[in-house]
Structure formats: C-alpha cells, structure tokens
C-alpha positions in Angstrom: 124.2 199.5 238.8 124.2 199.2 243.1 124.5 195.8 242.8 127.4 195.8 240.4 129.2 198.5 242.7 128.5 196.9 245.7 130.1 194.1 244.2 133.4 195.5 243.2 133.5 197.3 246.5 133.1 193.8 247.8 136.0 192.6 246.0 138.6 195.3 246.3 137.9 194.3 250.1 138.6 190.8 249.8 141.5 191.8 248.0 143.6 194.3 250.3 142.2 192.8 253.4 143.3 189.6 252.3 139.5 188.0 252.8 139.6 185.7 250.3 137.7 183.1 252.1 134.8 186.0 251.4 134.7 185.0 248.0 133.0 181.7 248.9 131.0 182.6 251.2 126.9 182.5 249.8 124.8 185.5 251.3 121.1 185.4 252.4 120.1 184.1 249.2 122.2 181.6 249.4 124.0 183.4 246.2 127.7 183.3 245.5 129.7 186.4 244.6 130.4 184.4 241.3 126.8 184.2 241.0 126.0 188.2 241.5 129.0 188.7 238.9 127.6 186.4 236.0 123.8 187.8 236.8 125.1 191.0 235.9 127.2 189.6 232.8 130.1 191.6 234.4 133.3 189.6 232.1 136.2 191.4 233.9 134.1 190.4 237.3 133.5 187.0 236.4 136.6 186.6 235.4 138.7 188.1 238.3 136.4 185.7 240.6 137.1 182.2 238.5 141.0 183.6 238.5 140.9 182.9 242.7 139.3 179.7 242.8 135.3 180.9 242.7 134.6 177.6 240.3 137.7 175.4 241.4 135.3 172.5 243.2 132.2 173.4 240.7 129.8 170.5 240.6 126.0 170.2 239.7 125.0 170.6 243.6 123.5 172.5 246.2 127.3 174.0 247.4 126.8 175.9 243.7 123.0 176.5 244.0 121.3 179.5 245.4 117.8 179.3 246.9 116.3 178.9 243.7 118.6 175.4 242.5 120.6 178.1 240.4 124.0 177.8 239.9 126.2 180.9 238.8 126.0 179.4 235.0 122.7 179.3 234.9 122.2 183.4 235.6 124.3 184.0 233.1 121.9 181.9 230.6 119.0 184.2 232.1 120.9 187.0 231.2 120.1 186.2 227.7 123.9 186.6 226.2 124.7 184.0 224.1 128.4 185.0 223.9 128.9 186.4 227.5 127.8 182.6 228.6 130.5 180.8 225.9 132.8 183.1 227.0 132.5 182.3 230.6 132.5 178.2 229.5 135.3 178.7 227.4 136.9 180.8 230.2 136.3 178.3 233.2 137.4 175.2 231.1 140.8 176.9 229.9 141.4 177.9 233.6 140.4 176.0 235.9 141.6 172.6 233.9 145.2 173.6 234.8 143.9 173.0 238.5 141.4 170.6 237.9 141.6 168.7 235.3 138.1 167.2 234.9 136.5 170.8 235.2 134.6 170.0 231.4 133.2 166.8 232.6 131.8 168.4 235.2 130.5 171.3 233.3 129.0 168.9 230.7 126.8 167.6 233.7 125.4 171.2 234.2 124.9 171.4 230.4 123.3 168.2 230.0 120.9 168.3 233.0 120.0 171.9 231.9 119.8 171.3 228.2 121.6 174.0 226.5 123.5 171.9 224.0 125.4 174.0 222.1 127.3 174.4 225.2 127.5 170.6 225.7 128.9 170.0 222.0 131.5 172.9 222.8 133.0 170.9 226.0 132.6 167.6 223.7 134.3 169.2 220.9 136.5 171.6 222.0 137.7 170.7 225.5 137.4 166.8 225.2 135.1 166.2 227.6 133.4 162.7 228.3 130.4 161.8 226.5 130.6 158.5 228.5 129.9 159.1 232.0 126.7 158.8 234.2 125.2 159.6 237.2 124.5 157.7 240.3 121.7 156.6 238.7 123.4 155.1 236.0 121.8 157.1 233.9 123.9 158.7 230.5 123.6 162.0 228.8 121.9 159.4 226.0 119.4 158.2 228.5 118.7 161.8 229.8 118.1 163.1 225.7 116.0 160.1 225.0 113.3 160.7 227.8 113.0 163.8 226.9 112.7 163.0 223.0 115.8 165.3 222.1 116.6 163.9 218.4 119.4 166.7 217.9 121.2 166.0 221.1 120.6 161.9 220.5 122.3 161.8 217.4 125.3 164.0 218.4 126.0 161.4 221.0 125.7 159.0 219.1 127.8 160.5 216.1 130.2 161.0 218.7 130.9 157.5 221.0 128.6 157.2 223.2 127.4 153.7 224.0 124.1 152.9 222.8 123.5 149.8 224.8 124.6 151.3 228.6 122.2 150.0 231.0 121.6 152.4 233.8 120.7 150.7 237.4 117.6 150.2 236.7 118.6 148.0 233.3 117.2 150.1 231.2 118.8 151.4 227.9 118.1 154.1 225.8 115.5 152.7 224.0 113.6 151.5 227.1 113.4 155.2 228.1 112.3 156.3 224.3 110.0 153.7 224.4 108.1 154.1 227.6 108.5 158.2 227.2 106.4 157.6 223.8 109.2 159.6 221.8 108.7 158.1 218.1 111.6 159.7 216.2 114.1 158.6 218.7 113.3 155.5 218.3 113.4 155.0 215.2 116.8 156.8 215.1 118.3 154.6 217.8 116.9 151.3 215.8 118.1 152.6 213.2 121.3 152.7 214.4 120.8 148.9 215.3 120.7 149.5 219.1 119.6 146.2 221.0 115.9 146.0 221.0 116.3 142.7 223.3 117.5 144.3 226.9 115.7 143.6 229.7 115.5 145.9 232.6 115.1 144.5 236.0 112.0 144.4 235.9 112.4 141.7 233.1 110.9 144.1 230.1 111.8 144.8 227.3 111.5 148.0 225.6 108.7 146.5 223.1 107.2 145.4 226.3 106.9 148.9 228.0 105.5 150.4 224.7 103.1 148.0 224.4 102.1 148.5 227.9 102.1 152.2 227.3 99.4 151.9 224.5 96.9 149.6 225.7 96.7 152.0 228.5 96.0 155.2 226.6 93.0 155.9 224.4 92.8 157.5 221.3 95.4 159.7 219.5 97.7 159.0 222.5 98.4 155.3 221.3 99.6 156.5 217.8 103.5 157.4 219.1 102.9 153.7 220.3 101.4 152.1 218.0 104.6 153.3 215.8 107.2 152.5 218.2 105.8 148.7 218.6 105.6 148.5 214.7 108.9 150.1 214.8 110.6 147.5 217.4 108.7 144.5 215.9 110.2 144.7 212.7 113.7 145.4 214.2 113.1 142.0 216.3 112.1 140.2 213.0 115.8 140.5 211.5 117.4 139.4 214.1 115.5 136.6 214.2 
C-alpha cells in the first residue's frame, strides 16, 4: 500500500508541476513508473500512465527492462491476474496503435520470446498483428516454438500463415531446429504439413543430417526422439523421390 501511494503521489506531481518527462525516467532499480503501476495491478494507474505516452516507443529491450530483464508486462504476469494482464494488452494495443501503429507487432515479440500464448493468439487474432516477422537473427515466432517443442503454439502458426520454409541466417528452417532440439511431435506435425525436409543450412545440412548426428552421439533412451525423427524424415524424403 506505500508503494501504491507513493506512486500516485508521484503522479499527481508530474501532473501539476508539469514533469512529465518524470514519467520516463527509471529509478534505482532501473524500474519505470509503468512498471511500479502494473506490479501492483493498479488498472486506473496503468492506464493513466499508457494514456501519456509510458508504452509509446515499447520494444523487447533494455530501455523497457529493469535490473532483472523485466519489462512492465512481465510484472503484471507475476502478479498472477489473468485478466488484469489482457486488459492491459488489450488496453496498450487499442491506444497506443492510434500513435503507433505497429504497437501489436511489437507486443507479439514480448509475447513470443516470453511464451504466454494466449496473449500472442489475442494480438494475432484480435489486433492483426504479424505472424511473419523475425528477428535479427532471422529467426520466426515458428523457429522460436519449434526449439522449444511448443506443438500448441506450432500449429497455431501454422493454421494461421506463417511460412513454414523461412530460413533464418543461419539457413535453417523449422524443421532443422525441431530436428536438432530432438522435439518428436513437432516434427512430425511440421512433415506432416509437407514442410521441406531438403533445406540446407549453411553449414550444408540438412535437417535429417543434424538428427542423425544428434543420435549417434547420445546413448540409450536419449536416441529414441531421434531415432523417430530420422524414421520420420526418411520416409518424408522417400515420396518426394
């Protein structure tokens, strides 16, 4: 409750005094106002704050991280309140779009790289955002769900246009990632979904290749994810033929 006072003491100063610039001004732990006010889960706060530009030039990055790599968006998940953090999504995209109009895109990032899907098929859905982009890496929200075996979130992208075959700077697809990372059932989904089981990366393998790789240097019940994807791949590579 001190914190939350101190807070709107903080406010109605910036306010009258005309301090705005305050508002974006990170203390000693690096925190935000706009992160005090979604740690708290204070809505009317949060709000206020987003209506005077808190989350105007948000982006995945240390200008929106405290000294813990949190943004403000991220408190409000460890608050625990499912629909105090949808509001506050549904909120920032509705408001800050009129300003800047990729503001979902670059929420989806944040959603992505933390994993909280239900928030990323809200900004997919619902504001339009685009399932398409990458980072510098070259890496897509597909790659980033296959590594980490995701089937759910790999099949809503999927479902919903994301390209199968994008090659990230490395030249690796989807399925090289799947492959290498041992993840079975996304592999099966993705050549299923008659992905190209032919890329080579730049390191001139393919994704059978890395698999294959993968399970003659593991021992025991380790190879069995591999032993399946090879089987898997192998017989994908046998109709093409």
């Amino acid at each position: 409750m001190q914190k939350q006072k101190l807070l709107e003491d903080f406010l109605k100063y910036a306010q009258t005094h005309d301090e705005i610039t305050q508002l974006f001004t990170k203390d000693n732990t690096e925190k935000l106002p706009i992160h005090h006010a979604m740690e708290l889960g204070n809505l009317a706060i949060t709000k206020l704050l987003i209506d005077y530009g808190a989350l105007d030039e948000f982006i995945y990055s240390d200008a929106f991280f405290d000294k813990d790599k949190r943004t403000p968006f991220d408190l409000a998940c460890v608050k625990g309140c499912q629909q105090f953090i949808l509001e506050i999504i549904r909120y920032t995209a509705e408001t800050v779009c009129k300003k800047v109009p990729n503001i979902a895109d670059r929420l989806l990032f944040w959603a992505a790289i933390r994993e909280y899907y239900d928030i990323f098929a809200y900004l997919v859905l619902e504001r339009k955002a685009n399932v398409s982009l990458f980072d510098a890496r070259g890496n897509s929200f597909l790659h980033r769900a296959a590594i980490k075996g995701r089937l759910g979130a790999v099949k809503f992208l999927c479902e919903h246009g994301v390209k199968i075959d994008h090659q990230n700077n490395e030249g690796r697809t989807a399925l090289h990632e799947a492959a290498a990372a041992g993840k079975e059932e996304v592999v099966s989904y993705l050549v299923d979904r008659n992905c190209g089981v032919r890329f080579w990366d730049k390191q001139g393998h393919t994704a059978l290749q890395l698999a294959e790789e993968k399970r003659s240097f593991n021992r025991g019940e380790e190879t069995r994810p591999y032993k399946h994807i090879v089987d898997k791949i192998e017989s994908a590579e046998c109709k093409v033929q």
